[in-house]
C-alpha positions in Angstrom: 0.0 0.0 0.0 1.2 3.3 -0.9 1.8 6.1 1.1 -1.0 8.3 -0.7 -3.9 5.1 -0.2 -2.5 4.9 3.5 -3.2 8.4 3.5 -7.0 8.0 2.3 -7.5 5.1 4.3 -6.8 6.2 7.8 -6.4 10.3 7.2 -10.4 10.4 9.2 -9.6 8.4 12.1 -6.3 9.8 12.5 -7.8 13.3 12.6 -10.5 12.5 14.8 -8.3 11.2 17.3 -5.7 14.0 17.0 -8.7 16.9 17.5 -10.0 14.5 20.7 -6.4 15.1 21.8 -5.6 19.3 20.6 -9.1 20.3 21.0 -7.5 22.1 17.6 -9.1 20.5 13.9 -6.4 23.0 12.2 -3.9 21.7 14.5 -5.1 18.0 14.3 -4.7 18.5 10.2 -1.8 19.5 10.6 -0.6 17.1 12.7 -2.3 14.1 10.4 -0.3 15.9 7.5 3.1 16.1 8.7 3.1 12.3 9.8 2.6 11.7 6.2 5.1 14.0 4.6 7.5 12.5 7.0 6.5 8.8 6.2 9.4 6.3 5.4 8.2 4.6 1.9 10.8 2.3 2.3 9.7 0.6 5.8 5.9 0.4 4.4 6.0 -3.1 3.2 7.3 -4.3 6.9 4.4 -3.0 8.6 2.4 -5.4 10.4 -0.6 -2.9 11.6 0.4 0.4 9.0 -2.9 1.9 11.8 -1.1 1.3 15.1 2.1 2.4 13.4 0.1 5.8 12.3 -1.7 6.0 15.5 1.7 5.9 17.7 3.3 8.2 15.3 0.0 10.8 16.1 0.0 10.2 19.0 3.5 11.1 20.3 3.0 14.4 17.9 0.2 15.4 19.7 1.8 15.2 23.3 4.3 17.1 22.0 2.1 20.0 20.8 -0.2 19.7 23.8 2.9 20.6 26.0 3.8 23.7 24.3 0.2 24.5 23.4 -0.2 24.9 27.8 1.8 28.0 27.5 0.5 29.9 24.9 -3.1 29.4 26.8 -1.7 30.9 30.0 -1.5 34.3 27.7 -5.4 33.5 26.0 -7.4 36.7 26.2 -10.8 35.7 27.9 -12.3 31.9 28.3 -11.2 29.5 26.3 -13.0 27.1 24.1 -11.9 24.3 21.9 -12.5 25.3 18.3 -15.6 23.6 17.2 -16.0 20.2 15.3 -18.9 21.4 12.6 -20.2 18.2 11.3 -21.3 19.7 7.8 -17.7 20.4 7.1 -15.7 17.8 9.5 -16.8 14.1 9.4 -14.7 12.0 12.0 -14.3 9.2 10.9 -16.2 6.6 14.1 -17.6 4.4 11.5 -15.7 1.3 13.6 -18.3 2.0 15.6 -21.1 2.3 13.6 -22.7 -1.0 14.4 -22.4 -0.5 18.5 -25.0 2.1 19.3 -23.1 2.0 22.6 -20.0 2.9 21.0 -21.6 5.4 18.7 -22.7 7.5 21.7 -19.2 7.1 23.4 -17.8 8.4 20.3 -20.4 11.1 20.4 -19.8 12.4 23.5 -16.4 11.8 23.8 -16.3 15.0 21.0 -18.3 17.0 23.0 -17.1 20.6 24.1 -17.8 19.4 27.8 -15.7 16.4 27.4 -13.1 18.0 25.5 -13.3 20.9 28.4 -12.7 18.0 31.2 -9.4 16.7 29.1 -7.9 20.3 29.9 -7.2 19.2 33.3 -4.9 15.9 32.2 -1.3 16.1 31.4 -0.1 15.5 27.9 0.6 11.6 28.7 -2.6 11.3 30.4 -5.0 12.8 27.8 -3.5 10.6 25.3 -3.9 7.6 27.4 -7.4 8.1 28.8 -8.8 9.2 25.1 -7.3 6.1 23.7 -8.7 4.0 26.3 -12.2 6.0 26.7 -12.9 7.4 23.2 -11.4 4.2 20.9 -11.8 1.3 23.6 -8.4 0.3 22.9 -6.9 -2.3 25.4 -3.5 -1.8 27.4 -1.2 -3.5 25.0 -2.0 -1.2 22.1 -2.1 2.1 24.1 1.0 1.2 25.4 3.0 0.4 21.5 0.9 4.5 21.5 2.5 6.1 24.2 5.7 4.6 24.1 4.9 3.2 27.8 3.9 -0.5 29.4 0.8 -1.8 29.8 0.9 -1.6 33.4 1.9 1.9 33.2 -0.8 2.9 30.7 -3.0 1.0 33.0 -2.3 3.1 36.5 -2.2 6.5 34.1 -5.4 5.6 32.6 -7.1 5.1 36.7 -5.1 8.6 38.0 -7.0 10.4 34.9 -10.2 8.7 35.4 -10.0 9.7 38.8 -9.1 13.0 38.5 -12.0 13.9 35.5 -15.0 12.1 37.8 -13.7 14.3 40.5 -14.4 17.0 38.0 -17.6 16.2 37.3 -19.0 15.5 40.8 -17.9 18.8 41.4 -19.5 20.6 39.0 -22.5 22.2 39.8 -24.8 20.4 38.0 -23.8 17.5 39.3 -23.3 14.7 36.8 -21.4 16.7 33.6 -21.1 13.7 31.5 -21.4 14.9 27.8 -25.0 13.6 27.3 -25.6 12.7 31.2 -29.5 12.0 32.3 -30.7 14.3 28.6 -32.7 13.8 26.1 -32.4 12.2 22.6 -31.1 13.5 19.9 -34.5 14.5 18.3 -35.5 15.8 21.7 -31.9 18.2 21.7 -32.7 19.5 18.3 -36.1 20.3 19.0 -35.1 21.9 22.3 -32.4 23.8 20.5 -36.0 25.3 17.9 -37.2 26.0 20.7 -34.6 27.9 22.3 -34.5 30.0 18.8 -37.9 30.5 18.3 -37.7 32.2 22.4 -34.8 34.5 21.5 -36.1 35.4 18.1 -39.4 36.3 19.5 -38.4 37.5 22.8 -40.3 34.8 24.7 -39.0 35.7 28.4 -41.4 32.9 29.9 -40.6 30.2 27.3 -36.5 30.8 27.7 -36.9 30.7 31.3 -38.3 27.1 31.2 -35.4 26.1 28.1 -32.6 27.4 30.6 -31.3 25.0 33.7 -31.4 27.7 36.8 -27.5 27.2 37.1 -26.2 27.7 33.3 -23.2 28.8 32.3 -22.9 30.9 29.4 -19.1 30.5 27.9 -18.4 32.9 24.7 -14.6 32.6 23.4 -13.8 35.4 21.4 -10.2 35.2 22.1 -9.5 39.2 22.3 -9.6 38.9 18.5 -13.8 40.2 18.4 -16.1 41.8 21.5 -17.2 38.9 24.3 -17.9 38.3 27.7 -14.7 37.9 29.6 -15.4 35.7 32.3 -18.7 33.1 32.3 -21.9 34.4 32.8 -23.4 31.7 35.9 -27.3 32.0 36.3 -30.2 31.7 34.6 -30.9 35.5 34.9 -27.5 36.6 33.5 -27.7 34.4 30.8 -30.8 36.2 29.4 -30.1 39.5 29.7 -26.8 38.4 27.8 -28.6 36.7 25.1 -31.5 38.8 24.8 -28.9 41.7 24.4 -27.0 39.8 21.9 -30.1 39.4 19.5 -31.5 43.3 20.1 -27.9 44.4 18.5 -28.2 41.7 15.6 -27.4 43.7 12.1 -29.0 43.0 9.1 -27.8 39.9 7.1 -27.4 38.0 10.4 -28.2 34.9 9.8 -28.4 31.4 12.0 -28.2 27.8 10.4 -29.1 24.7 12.5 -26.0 22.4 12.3 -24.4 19.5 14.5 -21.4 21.0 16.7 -19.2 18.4 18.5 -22.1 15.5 18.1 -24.5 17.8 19.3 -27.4 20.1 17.9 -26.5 23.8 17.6 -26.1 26.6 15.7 -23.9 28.1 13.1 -23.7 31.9 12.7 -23.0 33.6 9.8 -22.9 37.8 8.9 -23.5 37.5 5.4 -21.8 34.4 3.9 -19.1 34.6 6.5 -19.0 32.5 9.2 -19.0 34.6 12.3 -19.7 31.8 15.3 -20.7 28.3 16.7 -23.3 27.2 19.6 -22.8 24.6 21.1 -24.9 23.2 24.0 -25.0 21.0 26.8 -28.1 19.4 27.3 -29.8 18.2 30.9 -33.2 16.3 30.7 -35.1 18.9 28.7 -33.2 22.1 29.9 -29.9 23.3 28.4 -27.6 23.6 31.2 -24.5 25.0 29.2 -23.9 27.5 25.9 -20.3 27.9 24.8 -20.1 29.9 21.8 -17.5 30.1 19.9 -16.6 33.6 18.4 -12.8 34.4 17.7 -12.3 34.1 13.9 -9.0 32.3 14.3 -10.8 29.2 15.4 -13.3 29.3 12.6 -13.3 27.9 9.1 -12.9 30.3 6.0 
């Protein structure tokens, strides 16, 4: 197999597993890419598993990045977000799970801008290890020919992480933060997420009010690059009067396109034909309990 039909055959996993990893699709591209440019032809033919091979050579590209990637954040202007995963233009490539509905939704969530949020608090070594092991299901032996560590190893990493994101999560205010935890289907989502337009559009006070979880967090990243909240808005209260102001100062051309963000329902912005922001939402029982909207144009496609 060539180095081109390696490259078509594996290029979606392999980028799906490096954005799970940079939070970055630009920087998981580019990541994919330069494993390929720097590809021996020569030992191709001696390859046992040419996807382990690719995934270890990912893998340790990524832990690389993600430690220098730690400082520039320290300087970020405002919250930070992970740039968004816009289905209609980024397909990752899951279909090994395709047939395990289970899998599916691990997959699913595992993408999630609340996931991807919890990861932020692993090392390097550990987010590679607990997304191999939690996002692909992989089993000791292979994260370890990854990482470049032993089984045994990968195994007490992979319990320190878990440990350290459920501690996260019962934390968090609203209790269970699993991507997905105790909320509706995915009909039921993008239904809630009409609704929620259909409130702010017509300035439904009452009907937002019921759509919002009391304790919602309202994340906007604009990165100092365009205007945005600096800190999170918490409350229900806060979170209207910011997005109520947001859609009084709307100019004309505004537009807003239904899409699926991070293997969730929400929203596309666009001024014009220019894309100008994502929503995405985190969804519990039939409220939304957080928005992260992503606004700085660096983190947006052309």
């Amino acid at each position: 197999m060539s180095i081109e039909e390696l490259y078509q055959a594996h290029k979606g996993f392999l980028v799906s597993l490096a954005y799970r990893m940079l939070s970055s699709v630009m920087d998981a591209e580019d990541v994919v890419h330069n494993v390929f440019l720097t590809l021996d032809a020569s030992a191709l033919p001696s390859l046992q598993n040419p996807r382990a091979y690719l995934c270890r050579l990912v893998t340790n590209r990524c832990i690389d990045q993600l430690r220098s990637a730690r400082v520039r954040r320290e300087s970020y202007v405002g919250p930070w977000l992970p740039e968004p995963w816009i289905e209609s233009r980024h397909s990752a490539d899951d279909s090994f799970a395709a047939e395990d509905p289970l899998r599916s939704a691990v997959m699913k969530e595992t993408l999630s801008i609340a996931f991807l949020l919890l990861l932020e608090r692993l090392s390097p070594v550990e987010r590679s290890v607990y997304v191999l092991r939690e996002a692909y299901a992989l089993d000791y032996d292979e994260i370890a020919d990854a990482t470049g560590k032993t089984a045994p190893n990968c195994r007490q990493i992979y319990r320190r992480a878990k440990l350290r994101i459920d501690s996260a999560r019962n934390a968090a205010p609203h209790g269970d933060t699993r991507p997905g935890a105790a909320a509706a289907g995915e009909p039921a989502k993008s239904a809630l997420v009409e609704r929620f337009l259909h409130a702010l559009g017509s300035g439904n006070v009452g009907l937002l009010s019921q759509l919002l979880n009391k304790d919602i967090s309202v994340v906007s990243d604009g990165g100092g690059k365009v205007r945005a909240a600096v800190k999170p808005l918490i409350g229900r209260d806060r979170a209207m009067a910011f997005l109520l102001g947001i859609v009084s100062k709307t100019p004309e051309g505004f537009r807003v396109l239904p899409d699926v963000i991070n293997g969730q329902p929400g929203l596309v912005l666009f001024q014009g034909d220019a894309m100008t922001g994502t929503v995405a939402f985190r969804f519990e029982g039939e409220q939304i309990a957080d928005i992260y909207l992503v606004l700085n144009p660096e983190k947006l496609p052309a």
